[in-house]
C-alpha positions in Angstrom: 95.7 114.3 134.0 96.8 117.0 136.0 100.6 117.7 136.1 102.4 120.1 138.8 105.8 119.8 136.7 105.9 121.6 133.1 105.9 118.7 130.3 106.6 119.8 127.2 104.9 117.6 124.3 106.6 116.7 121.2 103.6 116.1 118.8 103.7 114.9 115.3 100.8 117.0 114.1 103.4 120.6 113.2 105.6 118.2 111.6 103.2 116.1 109.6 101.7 118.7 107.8 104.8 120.5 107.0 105.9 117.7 105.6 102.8 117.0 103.7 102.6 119.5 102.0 106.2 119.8 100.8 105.1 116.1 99.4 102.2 117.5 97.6 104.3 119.6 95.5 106.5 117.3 94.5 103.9 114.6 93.8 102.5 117.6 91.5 106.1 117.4 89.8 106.2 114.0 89.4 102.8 113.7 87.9 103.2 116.7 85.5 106.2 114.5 84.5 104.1 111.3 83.9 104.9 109.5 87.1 102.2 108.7 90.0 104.0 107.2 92.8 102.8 103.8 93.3 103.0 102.2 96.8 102.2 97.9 96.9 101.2 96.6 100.6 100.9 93.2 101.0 99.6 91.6 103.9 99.2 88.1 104.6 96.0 87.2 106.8 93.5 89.6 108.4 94.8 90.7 111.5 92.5 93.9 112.5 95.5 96.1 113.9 97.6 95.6 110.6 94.2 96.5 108.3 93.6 99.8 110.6 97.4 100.9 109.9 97.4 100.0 106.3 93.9 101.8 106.5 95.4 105.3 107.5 98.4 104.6 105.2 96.3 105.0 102.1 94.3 107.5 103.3 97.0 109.5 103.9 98.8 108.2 100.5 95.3 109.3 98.5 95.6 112.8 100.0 98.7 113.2 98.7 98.3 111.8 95.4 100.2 107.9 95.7 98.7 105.6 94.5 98.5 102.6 97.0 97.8 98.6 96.3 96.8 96.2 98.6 98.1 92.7 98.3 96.2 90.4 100.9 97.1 87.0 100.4 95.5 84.1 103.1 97.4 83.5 106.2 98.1 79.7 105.2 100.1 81.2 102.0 103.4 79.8 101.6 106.7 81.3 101.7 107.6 80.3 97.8 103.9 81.6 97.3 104.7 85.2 99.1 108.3 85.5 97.4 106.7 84.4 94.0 104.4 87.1 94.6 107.1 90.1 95.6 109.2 89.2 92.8 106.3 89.9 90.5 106.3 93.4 92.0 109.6 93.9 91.3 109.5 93.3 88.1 106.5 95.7 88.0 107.6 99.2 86.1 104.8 100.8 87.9 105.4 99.9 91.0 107.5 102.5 93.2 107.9 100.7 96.4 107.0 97.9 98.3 106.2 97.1 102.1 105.2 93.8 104.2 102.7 94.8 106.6 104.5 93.0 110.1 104.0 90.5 111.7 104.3 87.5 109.4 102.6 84.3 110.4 105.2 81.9 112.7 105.9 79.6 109.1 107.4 82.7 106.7 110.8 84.0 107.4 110.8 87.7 107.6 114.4 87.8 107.0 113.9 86.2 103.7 111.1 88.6 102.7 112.6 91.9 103.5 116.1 90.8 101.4 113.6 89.6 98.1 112.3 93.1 98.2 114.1 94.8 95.2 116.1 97.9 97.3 115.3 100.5 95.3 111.9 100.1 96.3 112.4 98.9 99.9 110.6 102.0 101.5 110.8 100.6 105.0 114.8 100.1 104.9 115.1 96.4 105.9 117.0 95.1 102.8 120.5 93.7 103.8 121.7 96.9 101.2 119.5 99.5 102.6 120.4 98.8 106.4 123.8 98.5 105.1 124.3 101.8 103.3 122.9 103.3 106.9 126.1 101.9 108.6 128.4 103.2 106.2 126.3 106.7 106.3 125.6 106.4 102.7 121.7 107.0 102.5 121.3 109.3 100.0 120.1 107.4 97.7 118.8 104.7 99.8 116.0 104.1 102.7 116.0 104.7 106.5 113.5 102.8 108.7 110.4 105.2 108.8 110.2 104.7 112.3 113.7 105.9 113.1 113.7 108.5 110.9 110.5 109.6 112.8 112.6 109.9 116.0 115.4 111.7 114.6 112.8 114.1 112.9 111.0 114.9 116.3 114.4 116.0 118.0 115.2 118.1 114.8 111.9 119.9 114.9 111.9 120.7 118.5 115.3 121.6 118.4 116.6 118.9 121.0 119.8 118.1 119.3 121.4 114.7 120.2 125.2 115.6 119.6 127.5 115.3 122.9 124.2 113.7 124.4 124.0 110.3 126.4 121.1 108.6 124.3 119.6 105.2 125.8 117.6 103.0 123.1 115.5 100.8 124.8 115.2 98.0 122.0 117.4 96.5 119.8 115.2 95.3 116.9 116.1 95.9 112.8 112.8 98.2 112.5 113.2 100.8 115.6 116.3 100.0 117.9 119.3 99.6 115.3 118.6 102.1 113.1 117.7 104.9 116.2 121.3 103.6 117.1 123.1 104.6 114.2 121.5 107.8 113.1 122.0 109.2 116.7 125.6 108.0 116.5 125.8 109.9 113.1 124.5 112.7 114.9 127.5 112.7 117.5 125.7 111.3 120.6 127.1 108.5 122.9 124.5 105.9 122.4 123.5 102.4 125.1 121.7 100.2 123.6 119.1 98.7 126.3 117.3 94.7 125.8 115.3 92.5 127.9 119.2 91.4 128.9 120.3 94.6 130.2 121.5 94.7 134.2 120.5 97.8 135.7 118.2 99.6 133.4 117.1 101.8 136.0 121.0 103.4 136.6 120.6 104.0 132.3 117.7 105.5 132.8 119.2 108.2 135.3 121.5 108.6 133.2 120.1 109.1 129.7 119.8 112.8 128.4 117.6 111.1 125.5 115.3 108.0 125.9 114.1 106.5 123.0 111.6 103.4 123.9 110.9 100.9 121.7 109.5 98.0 124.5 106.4 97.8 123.9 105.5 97.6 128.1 102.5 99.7 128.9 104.4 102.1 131.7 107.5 100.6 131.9 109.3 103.8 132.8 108.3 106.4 135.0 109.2 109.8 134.8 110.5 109.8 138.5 113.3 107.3 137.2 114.7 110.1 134.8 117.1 113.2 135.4 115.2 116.6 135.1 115.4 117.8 131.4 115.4 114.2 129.8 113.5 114.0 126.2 111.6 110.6 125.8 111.4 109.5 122.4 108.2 106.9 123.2 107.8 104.6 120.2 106.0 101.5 122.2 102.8 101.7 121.9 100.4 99.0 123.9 96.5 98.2 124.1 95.0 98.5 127.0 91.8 98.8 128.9 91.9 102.5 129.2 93.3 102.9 125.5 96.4 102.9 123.7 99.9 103.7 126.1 103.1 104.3 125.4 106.2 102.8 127.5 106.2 106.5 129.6 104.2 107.3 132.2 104.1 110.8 133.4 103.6 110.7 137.4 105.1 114.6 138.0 108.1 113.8 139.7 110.5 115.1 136.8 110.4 118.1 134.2 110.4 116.0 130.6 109.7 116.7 127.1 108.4 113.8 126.1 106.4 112.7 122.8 103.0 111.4 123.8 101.1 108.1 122.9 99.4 108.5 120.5 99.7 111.3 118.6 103.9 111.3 118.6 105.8 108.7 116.6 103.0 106.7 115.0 102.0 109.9 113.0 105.2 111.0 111.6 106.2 107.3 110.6 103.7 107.3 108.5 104.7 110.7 107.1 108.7 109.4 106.9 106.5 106.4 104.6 104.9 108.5 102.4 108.2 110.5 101.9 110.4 107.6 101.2 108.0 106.8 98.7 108.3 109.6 97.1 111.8 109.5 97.1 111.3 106.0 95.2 109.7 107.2 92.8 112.3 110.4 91.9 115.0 107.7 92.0 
């Protein structure tokens, strides 16, 4: 693509292995200690996507020294089957933390999966406790969403604050949109929360001085719609003929810094992953 305006890109890559390396030392603690950080994925089915993110999440896990499990189960498990099974890993010393690769087939609740998960090894953040302690700004101890901690990582890095900022979150799910909501109200902005039941998305688009996009619509915004100097947080990520897209599309009408798909928030939630687990394993 060629671009008459000046785009600045917010990439994961500087990040990432800043971060990766602070996590090798301290895996190198931990295991001078005794303790190798132990990281169980289950999966239920074989759905290709989920096996080429879980795929990259132990790569990344074995560079840095965590240990990582796969649990695949067949997609016709039950749900008294799957929460036998996390229960098991809760009761397992040598287990750090646990995640449930999403999406769940149509007959298990994934409300009821993500509250059996013992909390102190819910490394994605969706126990009822976990998202609670993020409401009452008490995550110390605790676990963000990777996803939304990605996003709050990418404006800390490139030094695009959020406080006294209008912030639009296109999304309102547990995984991306809540959590994004709350840390950026932590961080002093004045956060909309957009949905497939918002009038007039285009008038918070204008208005937004941060866009973070969780839709999942190849395109859906164009950078024509935005004020110059808006920073797009792009966590949608789509399939298409031409490759994978993100919910932005660049068309040089507007200045933007912008995080690209791929190689923006997919990258560093992985990273945010890794650290939590980490963190699991300290506490």
């Amino acid at each position: 693509m060629g671009f008459s305006m000046q785009v600045t890109e917010l990439l994961a890559k500087p990040i990432t292995e800043k971060i990766y390396t602070q996590l090798s030392g301290q895996v190198q603690l931990l295991q001078a200690k005794g303790v190798i950080p132990q990281l169980a994925i289950i999966l239920v089915g074989d759905n290709p996507a989920s096996l080429v993110y879980i795929g990259h999440k132990q790569k990344i896990a074995g560079r840095l020294g965590i240990n990582t499990r796969l649990y695949q189960y067949p997609v016709n498990i039950t749900e008294a089957e799957l929460l036998a099974n996390i229960n098991n890993l809760n009761n397992d010393s040598n287990i750090n933390a646990v995640i449930c690769q999403l999406p769940l087939p149509g007959h298990i609740n994934a409300h009821k999966i993500a509250e059996a998960i013992n909390p102190y090894k819910d490394v994605d953040g969706l126990h009822p406790l976990n998202r609670g302690r993020l409401l009452s700004g008490d995550n110390e101890f605790y676990f963000t969403p990777c996803t939304a901690l990605a996003v709050m990582e990418l404006l800390r890095f490139y030094q695009r604050p959020p406080a006294a900022k209008k912030a639009l979150v296109i999304g309102s799910s547990a995984i991306v949109g809540q959590p994004v909501a709350q840390l950026l109200l932590q961080a002093t902005a004045t956060v909309t929360i957009a949905h497939s039941a918002t009038a007039n998305l285009a008038n918070e688009l204008a208005m937004a001085d941060i866009i973070v996009s969780a839709a999942g619509k190849p395109h859906f915004i164009k950078s024509s719609q935005l004020k110059a100097g808006t920073v797009v947080i792009d966590v949608g990520i789509s399939r298409t003929d031409s490759g994978l897209v993100g919910d932005m599309l660049l068309d040089d009408a507007t200045p933007a810094a912008y995080s690209p798909v791929p190689g923006g928030v997919g990258p560093l939630t992985v990273a945010m992953l890794m650290a939590n687990t980490v963190k699991a394993a300290h506490n």
